[in-house]
N, C-alpha and C positions, 0 to 999 in steps of 0.2 A: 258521396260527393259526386257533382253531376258539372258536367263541362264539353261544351260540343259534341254531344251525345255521348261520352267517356265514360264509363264508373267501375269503381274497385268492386267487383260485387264481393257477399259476403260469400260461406262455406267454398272458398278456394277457386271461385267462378274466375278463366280467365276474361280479361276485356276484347271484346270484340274486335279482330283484327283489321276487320271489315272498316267500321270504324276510323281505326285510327289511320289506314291508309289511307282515306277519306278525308279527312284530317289533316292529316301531314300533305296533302297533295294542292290543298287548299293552303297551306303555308309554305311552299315550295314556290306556289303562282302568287303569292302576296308580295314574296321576298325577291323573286324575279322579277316582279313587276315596281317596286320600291326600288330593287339595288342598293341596300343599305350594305352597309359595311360594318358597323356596329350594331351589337342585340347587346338588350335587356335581358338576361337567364339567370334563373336559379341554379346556383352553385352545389355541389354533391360532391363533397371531401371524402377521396377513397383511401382506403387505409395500405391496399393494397399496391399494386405494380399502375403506370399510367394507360392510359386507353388512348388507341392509337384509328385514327382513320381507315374506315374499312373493315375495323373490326366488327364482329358481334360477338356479343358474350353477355352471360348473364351475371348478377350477384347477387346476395340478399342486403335489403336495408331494415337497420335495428333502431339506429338512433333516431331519437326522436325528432331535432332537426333536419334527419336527411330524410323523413317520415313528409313533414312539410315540405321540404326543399321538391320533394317529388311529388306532390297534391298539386301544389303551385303549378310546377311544368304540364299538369297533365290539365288543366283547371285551362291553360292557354294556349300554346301550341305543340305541345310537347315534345317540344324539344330542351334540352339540361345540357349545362355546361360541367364539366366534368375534370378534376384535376386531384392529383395523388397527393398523401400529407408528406410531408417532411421526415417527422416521425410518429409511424403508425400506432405507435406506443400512447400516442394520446388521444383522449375520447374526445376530446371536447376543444378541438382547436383555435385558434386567435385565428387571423388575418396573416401575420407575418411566419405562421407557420403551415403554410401550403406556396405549391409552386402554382405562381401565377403564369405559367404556360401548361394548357392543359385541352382538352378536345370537346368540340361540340358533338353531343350525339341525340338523335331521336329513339325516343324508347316504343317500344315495338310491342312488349306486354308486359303484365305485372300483375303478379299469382300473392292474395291475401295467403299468411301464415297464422300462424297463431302468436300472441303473445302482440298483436299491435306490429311485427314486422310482416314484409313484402320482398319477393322477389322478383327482382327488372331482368328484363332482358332487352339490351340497347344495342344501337349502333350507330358508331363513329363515323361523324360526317366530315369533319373538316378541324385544322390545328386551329388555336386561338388563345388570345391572352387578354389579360385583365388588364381593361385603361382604369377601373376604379370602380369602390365597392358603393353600392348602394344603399345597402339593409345587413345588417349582420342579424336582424329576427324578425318574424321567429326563425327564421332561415337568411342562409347567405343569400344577395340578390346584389348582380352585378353588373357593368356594362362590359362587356368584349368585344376584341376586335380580332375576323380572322385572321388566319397568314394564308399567305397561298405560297404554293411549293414555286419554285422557280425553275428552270433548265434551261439551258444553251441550247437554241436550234443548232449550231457549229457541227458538222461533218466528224469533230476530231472530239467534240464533247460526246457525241451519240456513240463512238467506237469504244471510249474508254467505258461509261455506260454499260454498252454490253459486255465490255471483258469483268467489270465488276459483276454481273450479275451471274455469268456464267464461274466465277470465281465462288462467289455464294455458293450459287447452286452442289458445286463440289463440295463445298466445305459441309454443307445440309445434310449429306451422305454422309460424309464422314463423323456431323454431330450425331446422325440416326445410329450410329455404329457405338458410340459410348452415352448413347441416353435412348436408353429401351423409351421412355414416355414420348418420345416424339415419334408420331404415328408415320408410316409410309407414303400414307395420303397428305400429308404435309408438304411430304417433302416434291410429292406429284403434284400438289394443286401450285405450289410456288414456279413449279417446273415451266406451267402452262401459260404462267403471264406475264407478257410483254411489256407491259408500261412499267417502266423506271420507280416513280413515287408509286405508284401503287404497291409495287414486289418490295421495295425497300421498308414500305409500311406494316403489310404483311409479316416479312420475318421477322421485324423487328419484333412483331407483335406475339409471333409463334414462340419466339427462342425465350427461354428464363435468364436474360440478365438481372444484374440487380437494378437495383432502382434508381441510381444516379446514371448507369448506361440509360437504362429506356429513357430517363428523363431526359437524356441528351439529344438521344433522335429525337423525342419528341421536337425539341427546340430549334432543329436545323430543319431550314425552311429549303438550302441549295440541294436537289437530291442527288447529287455528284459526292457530295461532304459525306452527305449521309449514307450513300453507300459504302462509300472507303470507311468511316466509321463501323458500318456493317461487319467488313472483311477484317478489321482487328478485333471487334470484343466475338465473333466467335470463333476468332481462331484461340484468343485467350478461353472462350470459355471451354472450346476441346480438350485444351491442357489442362485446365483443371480439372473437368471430369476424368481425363484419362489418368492423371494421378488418384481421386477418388476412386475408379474401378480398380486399379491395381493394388491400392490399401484395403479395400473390402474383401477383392479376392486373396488378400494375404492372409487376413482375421478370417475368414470365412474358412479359408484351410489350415491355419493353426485348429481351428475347434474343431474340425473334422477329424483333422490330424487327434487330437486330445480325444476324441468319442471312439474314433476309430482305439487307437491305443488301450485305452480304458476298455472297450470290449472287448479287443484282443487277449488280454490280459485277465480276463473275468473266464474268456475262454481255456484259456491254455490251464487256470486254475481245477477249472472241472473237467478237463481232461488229465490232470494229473492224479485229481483224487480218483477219479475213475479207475486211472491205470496204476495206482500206489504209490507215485514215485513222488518225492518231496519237492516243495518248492527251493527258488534260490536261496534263501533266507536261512531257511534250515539247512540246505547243503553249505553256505558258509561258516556256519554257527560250529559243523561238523569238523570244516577245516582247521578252526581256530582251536576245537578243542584237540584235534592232534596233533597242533602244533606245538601245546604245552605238554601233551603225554610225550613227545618226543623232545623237547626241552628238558623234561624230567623236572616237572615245577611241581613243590611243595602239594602235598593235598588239601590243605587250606589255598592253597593258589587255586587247586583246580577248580573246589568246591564255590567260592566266588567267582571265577569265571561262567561256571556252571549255570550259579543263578542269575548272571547278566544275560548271558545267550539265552537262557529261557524267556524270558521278559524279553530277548527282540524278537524271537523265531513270532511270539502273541502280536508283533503290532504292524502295522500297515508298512510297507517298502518305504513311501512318501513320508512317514514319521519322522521329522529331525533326532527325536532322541535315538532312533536306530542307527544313524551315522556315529553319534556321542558313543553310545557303547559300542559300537564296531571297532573306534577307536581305540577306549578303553581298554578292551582286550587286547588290541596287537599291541600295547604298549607293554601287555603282562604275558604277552607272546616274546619280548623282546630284551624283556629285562632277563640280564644272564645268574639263573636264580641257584640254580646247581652246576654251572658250569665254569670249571677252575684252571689255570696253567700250572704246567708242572716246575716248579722253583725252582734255580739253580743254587745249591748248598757248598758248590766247590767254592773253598775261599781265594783260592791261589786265581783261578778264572774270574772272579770277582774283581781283585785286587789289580787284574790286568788291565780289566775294563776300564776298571775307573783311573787309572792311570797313562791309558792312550788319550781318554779323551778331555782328562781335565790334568794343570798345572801345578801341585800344590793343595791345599786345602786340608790339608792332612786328618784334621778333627773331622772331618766329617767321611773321606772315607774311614778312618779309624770304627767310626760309630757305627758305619755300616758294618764293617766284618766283623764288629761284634756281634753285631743283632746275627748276622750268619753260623757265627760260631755256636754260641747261645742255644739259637732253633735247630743246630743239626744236633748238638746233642741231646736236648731236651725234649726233641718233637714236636715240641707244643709252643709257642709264644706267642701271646699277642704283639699284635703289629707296633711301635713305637710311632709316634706323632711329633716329628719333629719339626725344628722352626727354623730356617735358616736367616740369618741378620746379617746384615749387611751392606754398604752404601753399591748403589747400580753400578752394571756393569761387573762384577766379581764373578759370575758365573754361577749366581744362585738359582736360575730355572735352568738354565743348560745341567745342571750336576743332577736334577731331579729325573729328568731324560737317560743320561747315562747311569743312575742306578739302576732304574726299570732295565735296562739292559743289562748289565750285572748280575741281576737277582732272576731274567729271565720274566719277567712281569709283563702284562699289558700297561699301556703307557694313557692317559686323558689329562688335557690341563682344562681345570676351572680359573679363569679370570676373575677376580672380587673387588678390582679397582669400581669405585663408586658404586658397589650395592645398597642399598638401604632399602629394601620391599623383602621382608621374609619369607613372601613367596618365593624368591628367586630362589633360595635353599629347600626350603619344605614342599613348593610348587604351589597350585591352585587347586582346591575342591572342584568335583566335577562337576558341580552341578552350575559353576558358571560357564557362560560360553566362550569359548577356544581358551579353556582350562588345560595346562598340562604339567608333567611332575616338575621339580626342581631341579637344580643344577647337577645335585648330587647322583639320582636316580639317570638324569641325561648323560651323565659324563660316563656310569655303569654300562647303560645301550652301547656307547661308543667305546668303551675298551673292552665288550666284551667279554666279559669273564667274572668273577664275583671275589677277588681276588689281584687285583690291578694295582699300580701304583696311582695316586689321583695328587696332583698339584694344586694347590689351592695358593695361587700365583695372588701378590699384594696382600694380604689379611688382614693390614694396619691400614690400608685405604677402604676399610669397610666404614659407612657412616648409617646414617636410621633416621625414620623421621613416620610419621602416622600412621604408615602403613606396617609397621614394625620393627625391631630389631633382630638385623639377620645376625649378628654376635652371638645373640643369646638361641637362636637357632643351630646354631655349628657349637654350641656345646655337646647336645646329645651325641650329634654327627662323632665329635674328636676326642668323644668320655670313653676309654675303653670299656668302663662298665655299664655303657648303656646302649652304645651303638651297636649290638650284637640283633638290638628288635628298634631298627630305626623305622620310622612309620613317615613317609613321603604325605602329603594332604590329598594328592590326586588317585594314586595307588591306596591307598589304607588300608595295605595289610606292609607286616613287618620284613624287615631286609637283615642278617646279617652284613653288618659292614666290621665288625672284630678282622676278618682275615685279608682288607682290604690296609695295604700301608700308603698312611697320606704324610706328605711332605707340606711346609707350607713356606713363604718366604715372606719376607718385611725387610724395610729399609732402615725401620727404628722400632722399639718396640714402645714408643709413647702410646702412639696410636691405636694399642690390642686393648680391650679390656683387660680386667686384671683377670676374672675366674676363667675365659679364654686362656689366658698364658698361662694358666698354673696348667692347662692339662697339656702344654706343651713341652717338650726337649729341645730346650734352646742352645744353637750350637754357632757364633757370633765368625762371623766369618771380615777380614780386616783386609783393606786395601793390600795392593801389591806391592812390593818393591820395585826400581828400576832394574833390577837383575829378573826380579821374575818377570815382568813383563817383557824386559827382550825373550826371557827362553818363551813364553806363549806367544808370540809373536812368529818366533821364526818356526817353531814345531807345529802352530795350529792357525792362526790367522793368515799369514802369507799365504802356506797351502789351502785355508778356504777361500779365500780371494782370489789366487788365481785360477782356482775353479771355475770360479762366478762371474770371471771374467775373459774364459773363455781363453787363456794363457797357461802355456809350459812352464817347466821350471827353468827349463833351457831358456825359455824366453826374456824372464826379468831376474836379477838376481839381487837382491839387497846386500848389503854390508854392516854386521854388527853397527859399527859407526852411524848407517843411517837412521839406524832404526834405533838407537838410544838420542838422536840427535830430533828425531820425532817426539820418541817420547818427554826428549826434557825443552824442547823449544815449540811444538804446536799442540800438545795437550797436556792437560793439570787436572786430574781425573785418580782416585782412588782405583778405578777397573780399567776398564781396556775397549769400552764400545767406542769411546772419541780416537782410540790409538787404531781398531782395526779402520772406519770411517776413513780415518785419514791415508792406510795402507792401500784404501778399495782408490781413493782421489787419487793415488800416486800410480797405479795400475790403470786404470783409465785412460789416464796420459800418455802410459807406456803403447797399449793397447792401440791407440788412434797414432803412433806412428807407425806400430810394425804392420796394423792394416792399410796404414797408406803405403807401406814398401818405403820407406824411410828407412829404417834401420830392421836387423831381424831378431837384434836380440839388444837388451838393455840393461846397464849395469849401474846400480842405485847406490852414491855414496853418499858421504857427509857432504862434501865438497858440491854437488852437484842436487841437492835434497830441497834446495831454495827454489830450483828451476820446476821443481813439480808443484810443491807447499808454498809460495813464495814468502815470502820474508817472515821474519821468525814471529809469533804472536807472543810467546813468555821469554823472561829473558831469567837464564834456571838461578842466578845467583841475585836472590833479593829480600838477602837482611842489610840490616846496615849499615852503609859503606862506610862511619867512622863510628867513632864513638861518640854516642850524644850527651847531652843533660833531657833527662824528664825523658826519654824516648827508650821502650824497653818493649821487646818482641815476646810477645805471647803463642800460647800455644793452644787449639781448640777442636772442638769435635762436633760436625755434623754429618747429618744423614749420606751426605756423600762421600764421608771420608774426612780427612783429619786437615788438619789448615792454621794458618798463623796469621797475628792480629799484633798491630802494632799497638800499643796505649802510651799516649802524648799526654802529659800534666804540665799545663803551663800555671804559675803560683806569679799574680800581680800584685801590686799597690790596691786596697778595697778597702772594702767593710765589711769582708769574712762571709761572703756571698760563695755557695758554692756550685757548680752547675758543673749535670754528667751530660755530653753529649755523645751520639753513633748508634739510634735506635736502641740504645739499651734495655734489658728485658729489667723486671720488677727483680728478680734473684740477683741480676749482676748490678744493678745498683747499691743493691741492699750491700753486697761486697765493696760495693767503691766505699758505703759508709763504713763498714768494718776497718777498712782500712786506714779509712781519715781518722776513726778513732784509737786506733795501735801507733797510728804516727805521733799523735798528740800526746798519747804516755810518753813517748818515748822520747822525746824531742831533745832533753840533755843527753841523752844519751848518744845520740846520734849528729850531734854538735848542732843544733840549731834553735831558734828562737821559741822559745813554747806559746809564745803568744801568737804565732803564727796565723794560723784560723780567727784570732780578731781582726788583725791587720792585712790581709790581704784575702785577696779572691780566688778561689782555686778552680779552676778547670780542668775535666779531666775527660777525653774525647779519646773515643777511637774509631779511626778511619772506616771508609766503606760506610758510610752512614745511611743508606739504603737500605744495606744487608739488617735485618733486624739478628741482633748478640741475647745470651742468655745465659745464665751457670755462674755455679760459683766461682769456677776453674780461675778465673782471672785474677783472684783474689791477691795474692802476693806478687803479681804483675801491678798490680794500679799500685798496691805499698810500693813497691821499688822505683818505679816511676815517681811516686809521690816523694820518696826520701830523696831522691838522686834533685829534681827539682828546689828542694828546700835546702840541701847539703853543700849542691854546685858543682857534686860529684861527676864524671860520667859513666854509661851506662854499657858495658864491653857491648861491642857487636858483632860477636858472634855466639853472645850469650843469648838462652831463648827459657821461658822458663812455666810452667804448672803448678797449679793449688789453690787450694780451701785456705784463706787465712781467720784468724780467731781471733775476738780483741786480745789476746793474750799474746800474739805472735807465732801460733804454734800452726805449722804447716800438715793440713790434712789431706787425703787420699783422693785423688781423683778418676775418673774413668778412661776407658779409650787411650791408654799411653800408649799401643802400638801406633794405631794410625796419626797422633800428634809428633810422633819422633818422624814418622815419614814424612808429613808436612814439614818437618826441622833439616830432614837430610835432604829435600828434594831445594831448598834454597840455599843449602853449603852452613848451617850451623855446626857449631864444633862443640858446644858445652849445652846441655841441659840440665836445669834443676828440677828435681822431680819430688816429691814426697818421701819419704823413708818408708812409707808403707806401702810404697807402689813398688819395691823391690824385687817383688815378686813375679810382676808382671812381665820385667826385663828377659825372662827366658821366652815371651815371645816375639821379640824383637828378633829378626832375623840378626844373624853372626858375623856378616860381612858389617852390618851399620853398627851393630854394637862396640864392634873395632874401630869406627870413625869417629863415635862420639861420647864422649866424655859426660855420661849420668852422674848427678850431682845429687846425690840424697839429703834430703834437710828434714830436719825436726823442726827448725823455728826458722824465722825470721832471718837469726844472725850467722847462719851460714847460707841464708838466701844471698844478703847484701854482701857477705866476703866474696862471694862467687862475681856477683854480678859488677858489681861496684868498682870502678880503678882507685887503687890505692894509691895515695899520696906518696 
């Protein structure tokens, strides 16, 4: 291609510079001597950063319009308008995706490549923008129009000027300081020149902003704007780079750090085998196993430990499984495999123990100093597995503390309120990650000794679900003929537990499996009286309370009086944790006066029991206050302890509709019907209408309808109710009464008669009816209540209703 003497030659010839000076000098004296303002130029969309005035700089062109676009300019005056894309991401761009402010430059040479591309080397003559496109092919061809830079002649513009430039100039230094790539001569050649737009052009051109910066200068025509623009992107862009330097040189010495380390350590290995001495790996492996020769652990202990430590000493430090068995072992370092306390066998020391620190309870120390007696003469005994029942509050984990002291034991409580993952018993196999033994093995670590007493606290609040049943797990555990080789999942070798005694407690025993209870000694522990709860009150609670609370005994003194006045007007409790609660509130109160200096010691009556507790919440007398129809006080048994239930029979005008209302369970219903059918045998007998159940409606409700009821026990309650409503009898109130009734009227055996007589006596009852078969029971009724109340034994029916019934 040939153009005022021009041409690309071929094998990499450049164009005669000669030439195009020649050339361009002739279009220099066209364009001055025209003074146009507007050119006609072929456009060259760079992919890269904008080109700035004054610059020179080369690049390569590939595409094949900018192949043209650059024939064209060289073909006429050679001069190309030049402007950046948008995004450089695209090969082949529109019109609306390049900035139409962009630089006229004269191309100065242009070296053929292979492959159909060329590289230019140009230079930026002046800024200019596109009034509108010509030709979009085979190349962009457009008209533009310059800009010319503008300045203030002003005295005050040319000062700021200079303080911008010499503010650059500072910063140039300090950009050379965190970007190695900008050269010294940069920062010298910017140094040496004087003109405003010029130096502003220049840096702008030197420094790597991104491409919406340079395109900004490019577009500021004021060079006042454009400097102070200058002075904020690269003060920004030092900050960047200086965060980049400081991230680099961090990565850059972590991995020195890492190379370094790693050789160190490559070293230190061949100077140990050098010198013979073992690495760390195998010197711990050595600790670990004298720590079990000095445990004195089984030789199946050792022998498995043995071949875990061999397999680590083989693998790399950095190996996670060398952690996993590190672990491994100190767990079989820990676990106390031969080591025992020495039992105490005196009974009389025994019997002390448990009598400082518990109230009562009598069956259950009894059971203990059996099992004492037993082992001191026999030598030999397996451990019994006992179940302690009872509603909260009785001192069922406290007593399990005070045997281990007794018997001299180490002491561990396992909690089982909501387990249900049989790992928590058996634990986890190792080979999952952060696997560890069971509860059982954990609670051994922690008491120590192989030989301990261990609590297995709630046992009826165990439940199960996918992950297993921890129930049937704590069989092996509580079998004495199998716990002797218990096998933990995580540990897998066997543990005697035979010489370990576990205690277990329950509120109820619904809640245990059945093959769980059978390998337990169930030993039913029953609410307190109001006698024994004052003597634990004043011999154990007070004195822990004013412990707790930081008072003498000089300081507060209670009065039998107040403390039976607690217990029968601010709690209603089977046990005693809402009785000492309330002892800690009345202390408290004490407490914040004698530390205000108010008083220095305090004396706690009846009389004055309101001012601490205020006003009474139970009021102790509430049966009856007369004698009713249809209304007859029941007796009953839950988990907390024993309690009374009224049952109301209201008998209307109907159609023999019968409805039980007070959340009744399936059992106690089933009894309300038993009983509507012994009432309807009997109905001459007992003077009333036998057609009764066609002609009217019976309702039979008891209160609390909230509280979900259940049992049979009410059985001969709803009958006497029922008869007393159809008779027009009334119903004594102070009668309260228990039983199973049978269509035949015959009164059978119910449970829990101690703690229903104490619900009887704690509201002022004077008569109970009880079974004839429950007779037996009455020797555990404490002696003082047994003297208040009048037990009424029945076989049937007809010495239920002479009891309860007022006679004509």
């Amino acid at each position: 291609m040939t153009g005022n003497n021009l041409k690309i030659y071929d094998n990499n010839a450049l164009i005669d510079n000669e030439d195009l000076n020649e050339n361009s000098d002739n279009v220099e004296k066209n364009d001055s001597e025209n003074d146009k303002k507007t050119k006609i130029l072929p456009l060259l969309p760079l992919k890269g950063l904008p080109v700035f005035p004054y610059m020179v700089l080369h690049f390569d062109v590939r595409r094949a319009f900018s192949i043209k676009a650059l024939e064209g300019s060289l073909a006429e005056n050679q001069l190309i308008f030049l402007t950046a894309q948008k995004n450089p991401l695209i090969n082949a761009p529109m019109r609306d995706e390049l900035f139409w402010t962009g630089t006229v430059a004269r191309i100065k040479q242009v070296l053929k490549l292979p492959e159909n591309n060329a590289r230019v080397l140009v230079e930026g003559i002046s800024r200019a923008r596109i009034v509108k496109f010509i030709a979009d092919v085979p190349y962009f061809e457009c008209e533009i129009e310059e800009l010319e830079s503008f300045c203030a002649d002003d005295e005050e513009t040319q000062i700021k000027n200079e303080a911008l430039m010499r503010k650059i100039k500072s910063q140039l230094i300090s950009y050379y300081d965190v970007n190695p790539k900008f050269t010294p001569d940069a920062v010298k050649s910017a140094a040496e020149i004087t003109n405003p737009n010029e130096f502003a052009d220049l840096v702008s051109a030197g420094i790597s902003f991104d491409i919406d910066a340079k395109q900004a200068l490019l577009e500021e025509t004021d060079v006042t704007k454009r400097l102070e623009m200058l002075v904020d992107f690269i003060d920004r862009e030092i900050k960047i780079l200086t965060v980049e330097r400081d991230i680099n040189r961090k990565v850059s010495g972590n991995i020195d750090k890492n190379q370094k380390d790693y050789y160190l350590r490559e070293q230190l290995k061949v100077i140990r085998s050098e010198l013979g001495d073992r690495d760390e790996i195998e010197a711990e492996a050595d600790e670990l196993k004298d720590r079990l020769v000095r445990a004195n652990a089984p030789d199946y202990v050792l022998k498995k430990a043995d071949k875990e430590l061999s397999r680590m000493v083989k693998m790399q430090s950095g190996n996670p499984e060398t952690s996993v068995i590190r672990t491994y072992v100190e767990w079989l370092c820990d676990i106390p495999w031969s080591v025992s306390t020495e039992e105490n066998n005196d009974i009389e020391s025994a019997k002390k123990v448990l009598d400082d620190d518990h109230y009562g309870l009598e069956k259950v120390k009894e059971r203990i100093l059996e099992y004492l007696a037993v082992r001191k003469l026999s030598g030999n005994l397996k451990s019994p597995i006992i179940c302690l029942v009872g509603p909260p509050g009785v001192g069922k984990t406290s007593i399990a503390l005070s045997v281990a002291r007794a018997l001299g034991r180490n002491y561990a409580r396992i909690s089982l309120g909501g387990v249900r993952d049989e790992s928590e018993i058996r634990g986890h196999r190792k080979t999952y990650i952060g696997s560890m033994p069971g509860r059982i093995i954990s609670a051994l670590k922690q008491a120590k000794s192989n030989n301990p007493l261990l609590l297995l606290d709630e046992i009826d609040k165990l439940s199960r679900d996918f992950k297993g049943d921890p129930s049937s797990a704590l069989l092996e555990v509580l079998d004495a003929e199998q716990n002797f080789a218990f096998r933990d999942h995580y540990i897998e070798l066997p543990f005697d537990l035979s010489k370990t005694l576990f205690i277990t407690t329950a509120n109820s025993l619904d809640g245990i499996d059945r093959p769980l209870l059978d390998r337990m000694e169930v030993i039913h522990i029953s609410g307190y009286t109001d006698e024994e709860k004052l003597n634990i009150a004043k011999k154990y609670l007070v004195p822990k309370q004013l412990k707790q609370n930081g008072l003498k005994k000089s300081n507060v003194k209670f009065s039998d009086g107040s403390l039976i006045s607690v217990i029968d007007n601010y709690t209603r409790e089977s046990g005693v944790r809402e009785l000492e609660r309330k002892i800690a509130a009345v202390l408290r109160k004490c407490a914040k006066r004698i530390a205000g200096g108010e008083v220095k010691s305090v004396s706690v009556s009846e009389k004055n029991i309101e001012s601490y507790l205020g006003r009474k919440i139970f009021i102790k007398n509430e049966k009856n206050r007369e004698s009713e129809i249809g209304i007859v006080t029941g007796l009953a048994w839950t988990q907390y302890g024993g309690d009374t239930l009224s049952v109301e029979v209201n008998v209307s005008k109907g159609s023999g509709k019968i409805e039980l209302t007070g959340s009744l369970g399936d059992v106690m219903k089933e009894s309300a019907m038993t009983a509507i059918s012994f009432v309807r045998s009997c109905a001459d007998k007992y003077g009333f209408d036998g057609d009764f159940y066609k002609n009217n409606d019976i309702h039979i409700h008891v209160p609390e309808g909230a509280t979900p009821k259940d049992g049979p026990s009410a059985g001969i309650t709803m009958a006497t109710a029922l008869i007393s409503a159809l008779s027009g009898k009334r119903v004594k109130k102070d009668v309260a009464m228990t039983g199973e009734i049978t269509l035949r009227g015959r009164v059978l055996p119910i449970g829990g008669l101690k703690e229903k007589s104490l619900a009887a006596y704690r509201i002022g009852i004077g008569t109970i009816v009880i079974p004839d078969e429950n007779v037996p029971d009455l020797e555990d009724i404490p002696q003082n209540i047994r003297e208040k109340i009048n037990f009424v034994p029945a076989k049937n029916m007809d010495t239920v209703l002479k009891t309860a019934l007022e006679q004509e």
